[in-house]
N, C-alpha and C positions, 0 to 999 in steps of 0.2 A: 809434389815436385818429383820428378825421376830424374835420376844421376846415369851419366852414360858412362860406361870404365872400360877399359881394356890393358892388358900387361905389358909391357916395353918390352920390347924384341931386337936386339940391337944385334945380333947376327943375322936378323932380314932384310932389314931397314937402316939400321946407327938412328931412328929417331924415336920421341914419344910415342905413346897409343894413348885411345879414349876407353874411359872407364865407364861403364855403366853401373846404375841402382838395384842391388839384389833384388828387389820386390819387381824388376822387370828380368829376370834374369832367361826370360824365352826372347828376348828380346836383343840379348850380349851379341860383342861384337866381337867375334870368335877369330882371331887372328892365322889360327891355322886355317882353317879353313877361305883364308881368301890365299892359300900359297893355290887354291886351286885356279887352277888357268880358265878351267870351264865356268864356274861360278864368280871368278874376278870380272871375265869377257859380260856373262850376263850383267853384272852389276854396271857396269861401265855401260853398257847399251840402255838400260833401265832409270840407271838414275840422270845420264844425258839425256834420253828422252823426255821426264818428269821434268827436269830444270828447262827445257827449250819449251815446254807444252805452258810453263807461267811464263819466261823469257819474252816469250814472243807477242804477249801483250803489250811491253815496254819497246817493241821491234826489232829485240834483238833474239841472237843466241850464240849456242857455244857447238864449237866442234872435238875440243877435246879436255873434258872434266878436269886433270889433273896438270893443264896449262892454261885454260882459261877463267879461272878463277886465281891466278897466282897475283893481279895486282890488285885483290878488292874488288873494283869496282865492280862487273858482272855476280859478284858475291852479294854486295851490300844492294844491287838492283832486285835482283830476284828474291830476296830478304824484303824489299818494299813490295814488290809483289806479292806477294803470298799473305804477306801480312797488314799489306793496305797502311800502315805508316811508314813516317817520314824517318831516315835514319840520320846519321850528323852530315855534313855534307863531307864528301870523299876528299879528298888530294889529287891533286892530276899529275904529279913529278913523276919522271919515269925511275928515278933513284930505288934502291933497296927499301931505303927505312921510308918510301911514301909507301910502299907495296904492302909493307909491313903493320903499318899504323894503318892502311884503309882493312885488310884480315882483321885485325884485334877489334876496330870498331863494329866489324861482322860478327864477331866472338862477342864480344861484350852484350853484343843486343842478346842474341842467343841465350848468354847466361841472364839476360834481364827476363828472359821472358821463364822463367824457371830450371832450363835445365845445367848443372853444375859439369863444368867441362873442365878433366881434373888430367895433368901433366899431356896439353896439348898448347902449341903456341902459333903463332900466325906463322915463325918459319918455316914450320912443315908445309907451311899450304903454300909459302910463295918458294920455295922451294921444289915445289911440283912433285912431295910425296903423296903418288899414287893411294895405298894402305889408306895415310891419314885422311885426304883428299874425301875417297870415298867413305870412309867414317862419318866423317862432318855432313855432307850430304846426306848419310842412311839418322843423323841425328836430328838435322831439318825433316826430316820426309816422317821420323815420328813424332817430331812437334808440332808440328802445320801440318801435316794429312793423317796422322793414323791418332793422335792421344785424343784429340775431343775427339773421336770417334765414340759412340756410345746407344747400346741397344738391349735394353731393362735391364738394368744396374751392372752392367758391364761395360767397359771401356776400352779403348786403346786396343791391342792387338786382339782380346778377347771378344769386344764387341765389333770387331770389325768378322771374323771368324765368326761371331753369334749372328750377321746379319748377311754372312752368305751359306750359312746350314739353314737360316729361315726363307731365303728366297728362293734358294735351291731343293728343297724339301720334295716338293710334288715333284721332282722329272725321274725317272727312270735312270737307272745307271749312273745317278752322281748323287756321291756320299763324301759330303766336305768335313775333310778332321784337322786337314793342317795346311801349310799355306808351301806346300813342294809337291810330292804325287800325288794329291787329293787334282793337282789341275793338269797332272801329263797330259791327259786323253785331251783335254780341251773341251768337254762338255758341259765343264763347270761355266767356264766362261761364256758360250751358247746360250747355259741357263736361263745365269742372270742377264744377258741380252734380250733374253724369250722371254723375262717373267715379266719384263718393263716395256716390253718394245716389242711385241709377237708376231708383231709385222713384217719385222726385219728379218726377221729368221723363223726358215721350218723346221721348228726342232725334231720332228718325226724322222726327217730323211739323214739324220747324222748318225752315223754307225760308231762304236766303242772301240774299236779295232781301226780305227783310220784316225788317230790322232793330229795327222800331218794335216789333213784337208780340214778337221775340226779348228785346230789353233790358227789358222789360216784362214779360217771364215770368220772364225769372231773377232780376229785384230784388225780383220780389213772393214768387217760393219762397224767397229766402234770406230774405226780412222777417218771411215767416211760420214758414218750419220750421225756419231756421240762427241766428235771431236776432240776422241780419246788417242793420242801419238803412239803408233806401234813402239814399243816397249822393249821388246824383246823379239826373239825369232823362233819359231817354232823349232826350225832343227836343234836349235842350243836345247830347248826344253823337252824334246823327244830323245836324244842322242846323249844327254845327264841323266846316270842315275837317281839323282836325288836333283830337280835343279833348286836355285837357288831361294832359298824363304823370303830373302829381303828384297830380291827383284818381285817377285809372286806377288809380294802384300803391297809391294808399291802400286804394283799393275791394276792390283785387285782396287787399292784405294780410289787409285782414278774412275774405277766404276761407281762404286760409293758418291762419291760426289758428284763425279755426270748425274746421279737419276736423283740424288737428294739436291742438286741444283737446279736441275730439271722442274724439281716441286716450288721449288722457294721459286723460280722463273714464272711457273702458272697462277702461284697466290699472287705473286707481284701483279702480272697481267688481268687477275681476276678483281685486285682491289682496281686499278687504271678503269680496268671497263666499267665498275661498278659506278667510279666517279663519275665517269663521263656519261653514263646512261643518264643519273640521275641530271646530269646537267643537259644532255641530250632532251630527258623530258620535260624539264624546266622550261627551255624553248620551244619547242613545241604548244606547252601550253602557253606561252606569252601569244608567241602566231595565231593559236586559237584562239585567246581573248580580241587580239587587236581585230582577227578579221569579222569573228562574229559581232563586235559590238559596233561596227561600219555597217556592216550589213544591217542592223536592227535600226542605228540612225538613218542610213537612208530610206528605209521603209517608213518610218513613223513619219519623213519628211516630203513623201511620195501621198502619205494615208491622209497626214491633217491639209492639205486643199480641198478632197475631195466630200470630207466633212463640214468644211465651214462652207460649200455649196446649196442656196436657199431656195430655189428655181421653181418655184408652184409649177403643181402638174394640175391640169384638166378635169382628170375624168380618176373616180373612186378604184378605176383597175389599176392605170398608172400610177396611184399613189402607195397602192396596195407593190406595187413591183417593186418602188422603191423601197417602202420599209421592208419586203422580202430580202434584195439585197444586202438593206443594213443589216440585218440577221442573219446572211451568211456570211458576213465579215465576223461578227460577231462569234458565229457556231464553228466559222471554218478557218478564215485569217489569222483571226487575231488571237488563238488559244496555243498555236503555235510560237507566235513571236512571245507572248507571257511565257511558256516554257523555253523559251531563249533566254530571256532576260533574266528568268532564274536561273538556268546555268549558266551565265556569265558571270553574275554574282559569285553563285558558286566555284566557279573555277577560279575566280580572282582571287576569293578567302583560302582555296586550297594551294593555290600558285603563292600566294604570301605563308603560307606555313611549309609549306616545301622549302621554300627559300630559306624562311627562320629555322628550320633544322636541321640544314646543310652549310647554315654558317653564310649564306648568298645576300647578295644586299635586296631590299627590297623592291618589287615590280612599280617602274612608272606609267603605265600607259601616255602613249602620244596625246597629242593637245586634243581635248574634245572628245577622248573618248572614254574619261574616268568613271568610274560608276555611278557618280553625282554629277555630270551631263547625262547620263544616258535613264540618270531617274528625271531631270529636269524636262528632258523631250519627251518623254513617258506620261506624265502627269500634265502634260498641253495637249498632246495626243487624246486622254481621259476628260479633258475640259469641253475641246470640240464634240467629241464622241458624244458627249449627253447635253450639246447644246444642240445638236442634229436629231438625234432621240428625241428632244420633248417638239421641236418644230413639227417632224413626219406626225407624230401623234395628235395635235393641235388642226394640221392642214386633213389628216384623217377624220377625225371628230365634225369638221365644217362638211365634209361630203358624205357623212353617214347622214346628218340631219334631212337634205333631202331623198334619202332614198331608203330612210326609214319608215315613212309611212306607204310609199309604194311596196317592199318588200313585206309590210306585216299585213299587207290586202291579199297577197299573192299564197303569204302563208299561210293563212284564215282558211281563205278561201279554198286551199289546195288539201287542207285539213279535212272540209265540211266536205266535198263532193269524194273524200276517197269517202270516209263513212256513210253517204249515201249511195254506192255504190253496190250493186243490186238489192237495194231495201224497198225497192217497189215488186221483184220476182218474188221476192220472198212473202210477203204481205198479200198477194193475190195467187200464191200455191193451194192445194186443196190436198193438202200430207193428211191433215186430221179424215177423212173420207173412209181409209183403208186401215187406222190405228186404233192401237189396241187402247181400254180406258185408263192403262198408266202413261200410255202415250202419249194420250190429248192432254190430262193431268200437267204433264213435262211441256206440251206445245203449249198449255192458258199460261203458265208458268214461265217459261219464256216469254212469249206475248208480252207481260204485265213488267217483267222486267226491260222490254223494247221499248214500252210505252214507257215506263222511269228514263230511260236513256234521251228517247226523243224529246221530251219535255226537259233535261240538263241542255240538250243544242240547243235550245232556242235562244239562250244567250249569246251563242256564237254568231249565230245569223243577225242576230241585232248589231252584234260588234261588227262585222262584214257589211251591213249597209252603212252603219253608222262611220266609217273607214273610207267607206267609197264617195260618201257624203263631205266630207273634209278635203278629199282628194281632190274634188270639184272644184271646192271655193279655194283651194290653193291653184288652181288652173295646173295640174298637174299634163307634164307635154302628150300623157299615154290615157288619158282620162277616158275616152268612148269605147276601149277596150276592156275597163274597168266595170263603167257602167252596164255592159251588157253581160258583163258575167254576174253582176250583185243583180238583175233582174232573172235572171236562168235559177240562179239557187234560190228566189223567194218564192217563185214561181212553181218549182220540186217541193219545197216544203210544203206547201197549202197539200200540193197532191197527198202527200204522205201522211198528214193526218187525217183524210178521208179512208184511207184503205186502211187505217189501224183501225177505227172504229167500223169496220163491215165484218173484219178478221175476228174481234174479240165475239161478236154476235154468234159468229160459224162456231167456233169455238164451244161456247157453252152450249148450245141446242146439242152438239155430238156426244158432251162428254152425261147427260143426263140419259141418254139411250143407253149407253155402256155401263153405268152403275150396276143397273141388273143383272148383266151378264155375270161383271165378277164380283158378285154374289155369291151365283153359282160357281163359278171358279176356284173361288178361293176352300168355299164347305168341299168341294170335289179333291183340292190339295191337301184337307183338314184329314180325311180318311183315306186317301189313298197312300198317302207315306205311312203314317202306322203298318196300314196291310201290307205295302213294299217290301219292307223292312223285313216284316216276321219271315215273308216270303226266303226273302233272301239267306235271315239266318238260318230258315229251315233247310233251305238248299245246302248252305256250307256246313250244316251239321251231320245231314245226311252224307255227304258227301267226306266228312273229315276224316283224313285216317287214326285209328285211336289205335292205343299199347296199350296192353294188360298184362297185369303177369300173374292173375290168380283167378281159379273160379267165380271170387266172390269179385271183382270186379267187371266180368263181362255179363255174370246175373244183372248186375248194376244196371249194365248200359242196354239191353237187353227191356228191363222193365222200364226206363224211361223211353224206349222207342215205343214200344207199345201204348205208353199213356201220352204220345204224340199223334198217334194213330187215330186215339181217339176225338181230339180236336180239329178232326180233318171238316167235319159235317158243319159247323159251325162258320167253320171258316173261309166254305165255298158261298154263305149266305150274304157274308160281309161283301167277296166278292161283285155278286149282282146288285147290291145296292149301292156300291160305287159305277157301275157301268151305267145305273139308271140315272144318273145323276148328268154324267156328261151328254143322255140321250136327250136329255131335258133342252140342254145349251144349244145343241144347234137345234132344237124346236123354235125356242125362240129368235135364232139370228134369222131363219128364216120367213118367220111372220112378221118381223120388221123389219125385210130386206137389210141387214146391217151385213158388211160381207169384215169376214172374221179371220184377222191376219196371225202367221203362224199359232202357235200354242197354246195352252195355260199359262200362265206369267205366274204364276206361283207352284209351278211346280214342270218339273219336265217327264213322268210320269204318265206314259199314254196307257189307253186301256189297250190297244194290242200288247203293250210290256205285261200290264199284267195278267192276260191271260196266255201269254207265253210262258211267263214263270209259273203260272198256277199248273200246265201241265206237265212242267219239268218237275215238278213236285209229286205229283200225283207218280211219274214214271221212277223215282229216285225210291221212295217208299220199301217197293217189293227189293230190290237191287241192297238195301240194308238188311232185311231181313235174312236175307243169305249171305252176307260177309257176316252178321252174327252168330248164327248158328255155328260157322264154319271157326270163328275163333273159340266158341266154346269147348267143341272138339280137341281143339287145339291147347285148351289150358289143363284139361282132362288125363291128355296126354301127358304133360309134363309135372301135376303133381304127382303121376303114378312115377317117375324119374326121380324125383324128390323125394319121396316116402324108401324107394330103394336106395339112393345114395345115404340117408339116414340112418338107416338101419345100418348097415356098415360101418360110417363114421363113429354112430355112439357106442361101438365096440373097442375101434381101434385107438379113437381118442382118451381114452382111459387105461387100455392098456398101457398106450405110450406115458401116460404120467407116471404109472406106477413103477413101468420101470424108472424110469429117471429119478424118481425115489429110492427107488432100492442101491443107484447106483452110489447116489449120495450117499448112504448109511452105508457100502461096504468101503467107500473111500476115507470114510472117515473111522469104521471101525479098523478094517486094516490087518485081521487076525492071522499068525501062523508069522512062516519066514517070507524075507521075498518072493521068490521062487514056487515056492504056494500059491500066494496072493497071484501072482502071473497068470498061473495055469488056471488057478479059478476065472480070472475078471475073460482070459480066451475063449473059456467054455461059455461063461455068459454072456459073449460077445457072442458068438455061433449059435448060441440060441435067436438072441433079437438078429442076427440075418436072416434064419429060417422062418421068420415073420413075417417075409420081406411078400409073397405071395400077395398076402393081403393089403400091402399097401398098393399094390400094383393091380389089383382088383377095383379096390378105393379109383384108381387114377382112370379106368378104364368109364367106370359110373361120371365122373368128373369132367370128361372128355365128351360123355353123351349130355350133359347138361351144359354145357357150356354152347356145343353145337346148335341144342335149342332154345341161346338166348336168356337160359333163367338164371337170373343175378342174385335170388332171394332162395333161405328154407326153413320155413317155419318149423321144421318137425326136428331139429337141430342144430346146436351154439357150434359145432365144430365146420373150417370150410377147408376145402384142399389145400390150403396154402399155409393155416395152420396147421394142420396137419405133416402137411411137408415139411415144412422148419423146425415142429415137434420131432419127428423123424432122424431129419439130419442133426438135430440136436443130441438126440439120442444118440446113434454111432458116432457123434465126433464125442460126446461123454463119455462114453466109453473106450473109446482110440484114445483121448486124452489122459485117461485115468492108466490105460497098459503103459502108455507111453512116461507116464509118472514115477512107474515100478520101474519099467527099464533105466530109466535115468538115475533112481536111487540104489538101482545095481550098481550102476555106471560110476554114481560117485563112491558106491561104499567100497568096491576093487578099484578104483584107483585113487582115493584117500585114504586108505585103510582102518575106514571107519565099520565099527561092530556092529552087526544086526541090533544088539542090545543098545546103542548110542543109535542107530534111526530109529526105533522103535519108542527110546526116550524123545528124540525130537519132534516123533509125528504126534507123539501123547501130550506135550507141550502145544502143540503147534494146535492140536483140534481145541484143547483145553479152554484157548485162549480166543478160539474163530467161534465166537457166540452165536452168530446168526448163522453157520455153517456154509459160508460162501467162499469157503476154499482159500480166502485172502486175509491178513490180517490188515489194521488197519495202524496209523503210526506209535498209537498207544500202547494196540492191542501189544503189536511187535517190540516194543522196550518193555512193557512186564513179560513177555517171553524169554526174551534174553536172560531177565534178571533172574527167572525163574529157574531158567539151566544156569546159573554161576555166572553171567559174564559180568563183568565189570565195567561199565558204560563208561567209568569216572577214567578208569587207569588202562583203559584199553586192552585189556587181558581177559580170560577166563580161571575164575578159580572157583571151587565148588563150594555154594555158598547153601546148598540145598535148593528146591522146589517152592513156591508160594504160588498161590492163584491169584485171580487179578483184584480181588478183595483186599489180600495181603498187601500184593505191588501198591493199591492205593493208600491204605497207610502209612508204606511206608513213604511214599511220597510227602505226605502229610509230616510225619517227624521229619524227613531230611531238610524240608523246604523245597521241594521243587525241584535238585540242582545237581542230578543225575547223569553232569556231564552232555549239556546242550550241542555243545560243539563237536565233541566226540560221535552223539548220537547222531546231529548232522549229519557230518560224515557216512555214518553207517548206511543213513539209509539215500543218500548219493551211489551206494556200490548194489545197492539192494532194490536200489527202486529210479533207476538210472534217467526213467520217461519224469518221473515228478508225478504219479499219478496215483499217489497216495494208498495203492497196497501193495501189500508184499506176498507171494505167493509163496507156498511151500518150497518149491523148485528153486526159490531165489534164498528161501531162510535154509536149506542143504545147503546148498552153495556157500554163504556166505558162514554159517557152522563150520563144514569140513575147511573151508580155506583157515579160518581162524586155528583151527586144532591140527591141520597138516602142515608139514614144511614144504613150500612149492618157490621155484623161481622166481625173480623179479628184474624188471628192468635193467635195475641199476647193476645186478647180475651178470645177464647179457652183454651192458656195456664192457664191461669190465673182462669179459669173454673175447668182444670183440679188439677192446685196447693190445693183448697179450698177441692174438695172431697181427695186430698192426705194428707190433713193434715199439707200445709204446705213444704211437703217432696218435693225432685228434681225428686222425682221418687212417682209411685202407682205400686201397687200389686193386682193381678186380684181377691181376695176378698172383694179390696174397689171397684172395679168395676163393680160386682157381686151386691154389698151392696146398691150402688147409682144410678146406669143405669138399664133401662129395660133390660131384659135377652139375646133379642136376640141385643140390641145395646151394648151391655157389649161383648158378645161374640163377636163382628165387633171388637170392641176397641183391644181386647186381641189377636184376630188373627192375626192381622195387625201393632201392636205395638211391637217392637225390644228391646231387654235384655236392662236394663240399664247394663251402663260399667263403671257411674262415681266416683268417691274415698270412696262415702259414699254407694254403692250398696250392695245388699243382697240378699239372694236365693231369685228366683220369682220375684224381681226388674221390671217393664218395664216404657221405657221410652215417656212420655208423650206428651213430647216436638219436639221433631223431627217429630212423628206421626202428632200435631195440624199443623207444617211447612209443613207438605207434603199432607196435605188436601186443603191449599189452593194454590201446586205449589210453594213453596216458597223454598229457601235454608235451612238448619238445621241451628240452633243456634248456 
């Protein structure tokens, strides 16, 4: 409930004021502030306006606030308006106390509806105090337009304020904070005209500086198209410094409800259409049921006449056209109308549940057309239908009978003359004359299989007279055409078994001449492939190109040419006894006139092929012997290349082991001071450069072998390529090892560890590298530790003496194992960073001196960096700038990341993360 107050002022007025509720105290009704003329005028135009814009629903209005509302009535009307109930019924006497009791029952509602109206009475109002007057009205205008106002959990003035900073948000140049200068310019109201309605207005073309033409656009769009009453007048609200807040929020409200009535208008509209579609499609389908299921009844009433139709037709075509028809009733009519009739169905089931869940009474269709009429016509329709089906089938079966045996004389017969269809050209050919003895073989064979065929028709031909013979005694009306075709085909048979039996005679008398022949033919195929063959592989052998890559292989090939050589004699013998062989065959086709078509049939093998290939052989022969001699030369050459690149290698291969040896025993022995050690491992570097000659020698012999192909060297285990990796194994062994001393310069001047503390570590550190492979291994490296002092358990170094790894296992043995697992993790997480299980010298200095120097730490740094930030979680690259050299100021600031924590600010960077990732560490 909000209370409305104001203080009695009886040198302005002589009457009451309205008090409002402290909890709406932005809300009071500020009495000096109406001595102002310019703010009185607005409210009197604002709130007249607001009371004519409900008024004029009921037909009326008012022209002057603080006298037309003096007898009630127009008070308690515009009270039913706004509030859509009924009030008591008014008084109509023009008396004082009717004027007076129709106010109080105005007041009274007012207070029914929550708001407490404290030292105000109906006299003021029929007494035409202006002050009170418009109080009353600025108290309606917050109970019925602005308190249910409400937008996310704000109310009344706040959410009327919260829902014009949200719809004003996006535009340019308007920033809504309170309900007087937030809207001089007039662009606020523009706004929200543009954000609801964008049609109406270009909000682009309104300038901030032209308030006059701005307020003047928006009151005349909302006058004309929101049916929003001009309110107020621009000049009053340009020409006020401050105008007034209660005219504003009144003005403002009536936008608020234009577009939120606006909505509640489209749901309304959108449930109305929703109803009436649904009811729109309800009929719809009733139309579609009634019309289609007329249509389907006069069809079926149209179809069953022409069914129960009995009419004998004539002739087996006529009958045959008729059942065609029935069948495309069947394929083409009537699959449509069964796809009717179920969606009639269908849509009557659907049109009945549409209706039952829209609360409709249920579909009757007109007389005759219910679903059970239209299955009743349906099901007479199917009775006819297959009383007409079994008659056409019955009337067809009587006119196949007679021209069944006419049509299976027709088909016999049309049968037998296609398959004696040139079996008499064929029977009286003379093929076998000119064919070879597989030939004839394949034609008696044929033949006999002809003779099987012709003796299966003899059944046919008996069936074919015996057909024409019935057709007779049935006095068929086509019979003398019948007859003379059963006398044409008995007449063709007789011939045809005369010419088969003269055929198979020809036959055998040819195929015993030919025997002999391939005889010869075949023993002629027996030896002439073998000899082809050899021929042939001797061709591609000669001919093949061969690799070698030593003396003793081209001897090889060499002595098998030659013991080919000698099989030549032999094999020119084989020759002529195959050529005598084919001279034989045509001796004999000649002296039995047999004329001899194409080839051998066992073989394609002519004697011009082979004494073609016999002198391509004989020409290939010499042509080897000279591509061998020329590769022997040839291999000659290059083991003399080989025995010199050997000679060399098994020099230089040796020496390179031994140094590599020696370098290991000075790495590991390590005598004198640093500085020593340096100047020696230099000099012995500049020795194995000045060696360098001869590998470069090496490389020149390697280049000439390679040039000539030879991949192999028996005269030597060593090849260029070990040698070259032995090599460069070598100078990086030796770069490696300089570069070892330098390092443990490097750490002993700036740990200030003593030649005597490296000299114990490297004695340690070989002591414990068994295999001398420069690394130790996880174990090795925890009895070294323990062996210099340190203390794996308590993370310290204290000198506990020296033990070898003999000791360490012992003592492992008494302690159980338990040397500080975790610790020793650790260690070698900083020592052995990849996981790859050694530790090199260079990583056990390392982590020695760090352990025994005092050095930096992160946590350091930070704490470096906090002091020049003041303190702060974060610095700014002007303290950076301010504190550090320019170019270490610039490192910091390139390399340091946004701060992002709760206390951050433009330019912010983070300090902290940067000092953890200088020394490898995780962020904070």
């Amino acid at each position: 409930m909000v209370d409305y107050h104001a203080s009695n002022n009886q040198a302005s007025s002589g009457g009451p004021s309205v008090y409002m509720d402290p909890r709406e105290q932005e809300n009071d009704w500020d009495r000096d502030l109406l001595l102002d003329p310019a703010w009185e005028k607005q409210q009197r135009k604002t709130f007249t306006a607001w009371c004519n814009s409900h008024l004029r629903k009921a037909g009326t209005q008012i022209e002057n606030i603080e006298e037309d509302f003096r007898d009630g009535l127009k008070l308690m009307l515009l009270l039913e308006v706004i509030s859509g109930e009924r009030l008591p019924k008014p008084e109509r006497g023009k008396m004082r106390v009717h004027k007076i009791n129709n106010v109080n029952k105005a007041l009274d509602y007012i207070a029914g509806k929550g708001v407490k109206l404290v030292s105000i009475g109906a006299e003021e109002i029929v007494d035409g105090n202006a002050k009170m007057t418009l109080g009353m009205i600025w108290t309606i205008i917050l109970r019925f337009a602005i308190q249910d106002i409400s937008v996310e959990e704000t109310s009344a003035k706040e959410g009327l304020l919260l829902w014009c900073q949200r719809k004003t948000a996006p535009y340019k140049n308007v920033n809504v904070q309170n309900f007087h200068i937030s809207w001089k310019d007039g662009l606020a109201f523009n706004a929200l005209i543009h954000r609801h309605r964008p049609e109406l207005i270009d909000y682009d073309k309104l300038r901030k500086d032209d308030p006059l033409t701005n307020l003047n656009n928006a009151f005349e769009v909302a006058e004309k198209y929101l049916d929003i009453p001009k309110m107020m007048d621009a000049e009053d609200i340009v020409g006020t410094l401050r105008p007034d807040e209660k005219a504003i929020m009144t003005y403002v409200s009536c936008f608020y409800h234009a577009f939120s009535g606006a909505q509640k208008a489209e749901t309304a509209a959108n449930r109305i259409c929703k109803v009436l579609a649904v009811n729109q499609e309800n009929e719809h389908l009733m139309e579609d049921y009634e019309k289609l299921a007329s249509d389907l009844l006069e069809w079926i009433r149209r179809t069953i006449p022409w069914l129960e139709n009995r009419a004998p037709e004539k002739t087996m075509a006529e009958m045959q056209q008729k059942l065609e028809d029935f069948r495309d009733y069947r394929r083409v009519h009537k699959p449509p109308k069964v796809q009717e009739k179920c969606q009639l169905e269908i849509n009557f089931n659907t049109l009945q549940t549409k209706l039952r869940l829209s609360n409709r009474p249920a579909f009757m269709p007109s007389e005759g057309r219910m679903v059970s009429d239209i299955n009743g016509s349906w099901h007479n329709l199917e009775g006819a239908e297959k009383g007409y089906e079994e008659w056409m089938l019955n009337e067809i079966r009587r006119l196949e009978r007679l021209d069944h045996l006419a049509e299976k004389f027709r088909q016999k017969a049309t049968i037998h003359e296609s398959w004696t269809d040139g079996k008499e050209a064929m029977l009286t050919q003379k093929d076998y004359e000119t064919a070879s003895l597989s030939e004839v073989k394949a034609l008696l064979r044929k033949h006999e299989a002809f003779e099987s065929d012709l003796a299966a028709h003899q059944d046919r031909v008996e069936q074919i007279a015996a057909i024409a013979q019935e057709l007779n005694e049935l006095d068929y009306y086509d019979s003398p055409s019948v007859n003379a075709r059963c006398q044409k085909i008995c007449e063709q048979w007789d011939a045809l078994g005369s010419l088969t039996q003269s055929r198979r005679e020809s036959l055998e008398r040819t195929e015993k001449q030919l025997e002999s022949i391939d005889e010869l033919y075949l023993e002629y195929a027996k030896r002439a492939a073998p000899f082809n063959n050899w021929m042939e592989g001797a061709m591609e052998d000669l001919q093949d190109m061969f690799i070698v890559h030593n003396i003793e292989e081209i001897q090889g090939l060499i002595t098998a040419h030659e013991q080919f050589k000698s099989t030549l004699p032999e094999a020119n013998k084989e020759r002529e006894a195959i050529q005598a062989i084919q001279a034989e065959v045509q001796k004999i086709a000649q002296y039995n006139g047999i004329k001899l078509s194409g080839g051998n049939p066992y073989t394609t093998i002519t004697p011009k092929s082979i004494d073609n290939k016999w002198d391509k052989v004989e020409q290939l022969v010499p042509q080897r012997d000279r591509a061998l001699q020329e590769e022997l030369a040839k291999q000659q050459s290059n083991d003399h290349l080989r025995r010199k690149f050997a000679t060399q290698a098994n020099i230089v291969g040796p020496w390179i082991q031994t140094k590599m040896e020696e370098i290991g025993r000075i790495s590991i022995e390590m005598n004198g001071t640093l500085e020593d050690q340096l100047v020696n491992l230099r000099e012995y570097e500049q020795s194995i450069i000045e060696y360098k000659p001869n590998i470069d020698q090496l490389e020149g012999d390697h280049q000439l072998i390679q040039e000539a192909l030879i991949f192999d060297n028996k005269y030597t285990a060593y090849t260029m390529e070990h040698l070259r990796v032995g090599w460069e194994q070598l100078l990086t062994t030796i770069a490696r090892t300089i570069n070892e001393i330098e390092n443990q310069i490097l750490t002993r001047d700036a740990k200030g560890i003593s030649q005597e503390q490296l000299h114990e570590y490297r004695t340690s550190f070989n002591h414990f590298d068994k295999d001398h492979s420069g690394g130790l291994m996880a174990e090795e490296f925890k009895a070294c530790l323990i062996s210099l002092g340190y203390d794996v358990e308590n993370n310290k170094t204290k000198r506990t003496g020296q033990m070898d790894m003999d000791n360490y296992r012992a003592l492992l043995v008494a302690t159980g194992n338990s040397l500080g697992d975790a610790e020793f993790a650790r260690i070698m997480g900083i020592v052995d960073p990849n996981n790859s299980g050694v530790v090199t010298f260079q990583a056990f200095i390392d982590f020695m001196s760090r352990e025994t120097t005092d050095t930096d730490t992160a946590d350091q740094v930070i704490a470096s960096f906090k002091i020049l930030a003041a303190d702060k979680n974060f610095i700014t690259a002007e303290e950076l700038r301010r504190e550090l050299p320019p170019d270490q100021a610039e490192y910091c600031i390139a390399r340091m990341a946004p701060y992002s924590g709760p206390d951050a600010k433009p330019g912010a960077l983070d300090y902290m993360s940067f000092s953890t990732a200088l020394y490898g560490e995780s962020d904070l």
